[in-house]
N, C-alpha and C positions, 0 to 999 in steps of 0.2 A: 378499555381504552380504544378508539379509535386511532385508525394509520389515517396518516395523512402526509400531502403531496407537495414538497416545494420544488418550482421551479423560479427562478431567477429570473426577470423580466429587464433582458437587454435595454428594453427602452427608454426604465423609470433608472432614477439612481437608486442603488443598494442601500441597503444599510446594515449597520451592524457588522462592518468591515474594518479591519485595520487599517493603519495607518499609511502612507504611499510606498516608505520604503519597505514593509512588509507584502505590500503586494506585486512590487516590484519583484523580491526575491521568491514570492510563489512562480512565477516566471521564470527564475534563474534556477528554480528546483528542477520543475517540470521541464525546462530544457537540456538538463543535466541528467537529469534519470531517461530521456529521450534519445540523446547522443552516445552515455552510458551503454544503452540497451543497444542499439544501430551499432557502435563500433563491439561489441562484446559478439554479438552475431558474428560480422567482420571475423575476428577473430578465432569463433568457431568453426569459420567455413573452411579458414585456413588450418584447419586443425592446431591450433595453441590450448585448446579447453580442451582438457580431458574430461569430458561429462556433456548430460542435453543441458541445454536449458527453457527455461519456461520464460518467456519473455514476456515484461509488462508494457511494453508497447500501444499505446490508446491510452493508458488504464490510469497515465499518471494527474490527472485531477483530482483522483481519491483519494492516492496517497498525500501528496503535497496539501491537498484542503482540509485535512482529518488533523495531520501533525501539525500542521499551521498555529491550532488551536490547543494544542500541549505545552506540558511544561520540560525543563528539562529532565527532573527527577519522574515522568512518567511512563509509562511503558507500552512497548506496543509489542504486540506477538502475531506472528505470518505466517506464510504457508510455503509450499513448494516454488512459487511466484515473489520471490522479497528483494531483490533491488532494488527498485522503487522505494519500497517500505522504506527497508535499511539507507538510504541516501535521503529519503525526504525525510527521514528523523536525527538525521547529520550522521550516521555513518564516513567516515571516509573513503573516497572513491578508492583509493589505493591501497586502503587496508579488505577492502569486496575486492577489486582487480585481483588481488596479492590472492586470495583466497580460490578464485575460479580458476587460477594457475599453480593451486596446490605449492604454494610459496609459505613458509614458516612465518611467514609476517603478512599473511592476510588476518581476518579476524576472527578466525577460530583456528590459527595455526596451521591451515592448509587440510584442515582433517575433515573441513563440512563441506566444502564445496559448491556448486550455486544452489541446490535448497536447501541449505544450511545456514547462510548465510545470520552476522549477527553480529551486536558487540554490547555486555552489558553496561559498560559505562555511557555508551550512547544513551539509555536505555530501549535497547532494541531485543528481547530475548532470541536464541539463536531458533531460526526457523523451523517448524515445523512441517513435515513434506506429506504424513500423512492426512489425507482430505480429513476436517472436521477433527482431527486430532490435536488442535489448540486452544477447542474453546473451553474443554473443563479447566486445562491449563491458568487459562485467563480468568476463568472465576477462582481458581485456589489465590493465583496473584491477586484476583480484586479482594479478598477475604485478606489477604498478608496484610494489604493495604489498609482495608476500614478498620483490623484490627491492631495497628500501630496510630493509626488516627495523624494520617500526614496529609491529608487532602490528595494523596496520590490518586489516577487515575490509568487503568489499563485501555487501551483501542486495541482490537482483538479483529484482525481481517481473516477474512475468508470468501471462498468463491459461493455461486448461489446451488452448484454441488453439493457444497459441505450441509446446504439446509436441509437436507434427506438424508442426514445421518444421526445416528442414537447420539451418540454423542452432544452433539446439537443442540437436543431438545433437552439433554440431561443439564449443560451448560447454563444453558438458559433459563432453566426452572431456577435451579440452584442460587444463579446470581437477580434473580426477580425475588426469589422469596426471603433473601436475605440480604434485599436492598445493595448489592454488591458495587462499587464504583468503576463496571463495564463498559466501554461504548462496542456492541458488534458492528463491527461494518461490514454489510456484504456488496461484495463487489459481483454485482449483478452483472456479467458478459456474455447474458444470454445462451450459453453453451457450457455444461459441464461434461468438459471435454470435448465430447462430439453431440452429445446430447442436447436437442432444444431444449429450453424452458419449457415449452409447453407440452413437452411429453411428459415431464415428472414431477408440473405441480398441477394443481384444480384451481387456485388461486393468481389471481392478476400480477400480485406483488407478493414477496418474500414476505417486506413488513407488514402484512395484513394479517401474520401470524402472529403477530406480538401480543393480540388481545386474547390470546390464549394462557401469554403468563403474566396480565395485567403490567405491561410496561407500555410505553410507548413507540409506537410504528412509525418510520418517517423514512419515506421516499423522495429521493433527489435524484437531479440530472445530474449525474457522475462525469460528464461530460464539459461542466463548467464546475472550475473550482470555487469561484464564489459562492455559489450557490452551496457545493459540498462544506466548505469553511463555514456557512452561517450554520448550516444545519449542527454539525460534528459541535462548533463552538457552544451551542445551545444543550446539547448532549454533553457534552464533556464537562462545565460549570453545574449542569442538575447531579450528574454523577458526582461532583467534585461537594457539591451542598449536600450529598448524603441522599440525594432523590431517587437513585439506583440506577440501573442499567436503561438505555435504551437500544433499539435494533432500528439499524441506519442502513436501508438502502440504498444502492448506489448503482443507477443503471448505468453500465456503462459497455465499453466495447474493446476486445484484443483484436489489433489492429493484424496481430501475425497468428499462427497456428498456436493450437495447444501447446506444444512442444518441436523442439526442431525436427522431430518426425512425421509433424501432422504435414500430410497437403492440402486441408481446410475443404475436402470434395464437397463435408454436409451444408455446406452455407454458400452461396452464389456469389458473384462477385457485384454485380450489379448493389446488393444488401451491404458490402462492403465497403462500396465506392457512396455511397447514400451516408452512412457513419462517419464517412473520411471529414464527408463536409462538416462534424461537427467534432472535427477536430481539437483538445482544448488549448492546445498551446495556440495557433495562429488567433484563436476567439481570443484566448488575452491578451495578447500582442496588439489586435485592433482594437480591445477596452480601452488599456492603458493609453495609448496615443490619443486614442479619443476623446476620452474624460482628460486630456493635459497632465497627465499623473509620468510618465514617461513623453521619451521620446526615440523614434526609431537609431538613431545614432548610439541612445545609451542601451536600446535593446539588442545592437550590435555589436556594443562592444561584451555583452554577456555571453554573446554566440561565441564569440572570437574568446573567450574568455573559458566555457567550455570543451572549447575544442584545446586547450592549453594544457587546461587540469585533466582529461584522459590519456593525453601525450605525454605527461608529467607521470600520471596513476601507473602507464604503462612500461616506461620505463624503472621505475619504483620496481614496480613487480617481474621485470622482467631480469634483474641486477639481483632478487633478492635471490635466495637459497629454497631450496627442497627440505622438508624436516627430517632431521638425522632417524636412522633405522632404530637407534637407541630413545624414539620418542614412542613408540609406536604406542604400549601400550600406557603411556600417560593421558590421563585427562578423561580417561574411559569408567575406570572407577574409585568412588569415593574412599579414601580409608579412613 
């Protein structure tokens, strides 16, 4: 099978897109997982977070376009970077807050911390932080799934790092030769870690390896959600009809460092300021107004609206309790 390339043409109408008030709330995600990340920083500067974090900042088009097109019984599995994930799959902000502050009512009881992050009634599995360490995960889950026969569907993120790992390739054979109900998405940001792309592949794109395990390759501007929503949506319904896995590129950009230790020296600022402009929150912000689908009034009052629910999340979690010494070793192993 050939990869192949969507990009979304700002100038024609879409298709294949939900309905207004669904793309409204793409908007409401991706501003929420955006203010989320900015005040969580905040927070770390001040020293409140006991731990780094890996900030999704840029990156929220993938997550929000990918879950857009889930259902609620489906599942998604992350990596060291799951904020985003876990809030664009309805996590609650203040059961993630409660968690980064090691609070008994975050949602893994204070014991995962931010690359941990998760909650399975969301369906969100709790995160995985080792690189590449969640995609055989996600094929056992898509194998649960075709073999209960629920139309369930796994989306399986990872960075474009995790694609030069065994793992990876082991995942991916596994859920192509036994037609698995996977979406991979990789969230292509150009640097694994500090690492160009183009020092550690031969290949243009990611998905151009997919016709290595006869599935389909599909490369998007991770940069615009619609664009990510048509593709994932197409992905996720083949997967859900029994069609199997496909591997969903997603070029896209972290707007901040690797981690709050990087100071970003490998990548110029100039390269960063060129990305900024394709921002995806303010691009949607101008769709909607545009196309008459919104209007800046009701997109302000969503701003005003998340800056409410982190003020709310914060307090939540800042009220809540520490987990007693007598939990320690629960929840560690199965009896």
């Amino acid at each position: 099978m050939e990869a192949k390339t969507i990009l979304l043409n700002r100038g024609a109408e879409p298709t294949g897109l939900p309905e207004s008030d669904s793309l409204v709330d793409m908007y409401r995600r991706m501003k929420l997982i955006r203010r989320f990340e900015e005040r969580v920083n905040d927070l770390y500067l001040q020293g409140r977070i006991p731990s780094t974090l890996h900030l999704y900042i840029g990156q929220e088009a993938v997550a929000v376009g990918v879950c857009a097109g889930l259902r609620e019984d489906d599942y998604v599995l992350s990596t060291h970077r799951p904020h985003g994930h876990s809030l664009a799959k309805g996590v609650e902000p203040r059961a993630i807050l409660a968690e980064l502050l090691g609070k008994v009512t975050g949602c893994c009881r204070g014991k995962g911390g931010s690359m941990h992050v998760g909650d399975i009634t969301k369906g969100v599995y709790p995160a995985v932080a080792i690189v590449g360490g969640n995609i055989p995960i996600a094929a056992g889950a898509g194998l649960a799934a075709k073999m209960r026969g629920d139309g369930q569907v796994e989306a399986c993120f990872f960075g474009d790092g995790a694609a030069n790992e065994g793992a990876w390739h082991e995942g991916l054979n596994i859920a192509a030769i036994w037609d698995l109900p996977v979406v991979f998405v990789c969230e292509n940001n150009l640097y694994a870690a500090s690492t160009p792309f183009s020092l550690t592949f031969k290949v243009e794109n990611v998905a151009d390896r997919a016709c290595a395990y006869g599935i389909p390759g599909v490369t998007v501007d991770g940069m615009d959600v619609l664009a990510v929503y048509r593709a994932a949506n197409e992905a996720i319904e083949r997967a859900r009809q029994g069609g199997g896995p496909t591997l969903l590129e997603c070029k896209t950009y972290r707007f901040c460092g690797h981690s709050r230790s990087d100071p970003r020296t490998y990548r110029g600022r100039e390269e960063e300021q060129e990305w900024q402009k394709l921002d995806a929150i303010p691009r949607m912000r101008q769709w909607l107004v545009g196309s008459g689908l919104s209007d800046d009034g009701q997109l302000d009052e969503i701003d005003d609206w998340v800056e409410r629910t982190f003020d709310e999340a914060l307090e939540f979690a800042e009220a809540s309790p520490e987990p007693d010494v007598s939990e320690l070793f629960t929840d560690v192993f199965k009896e």
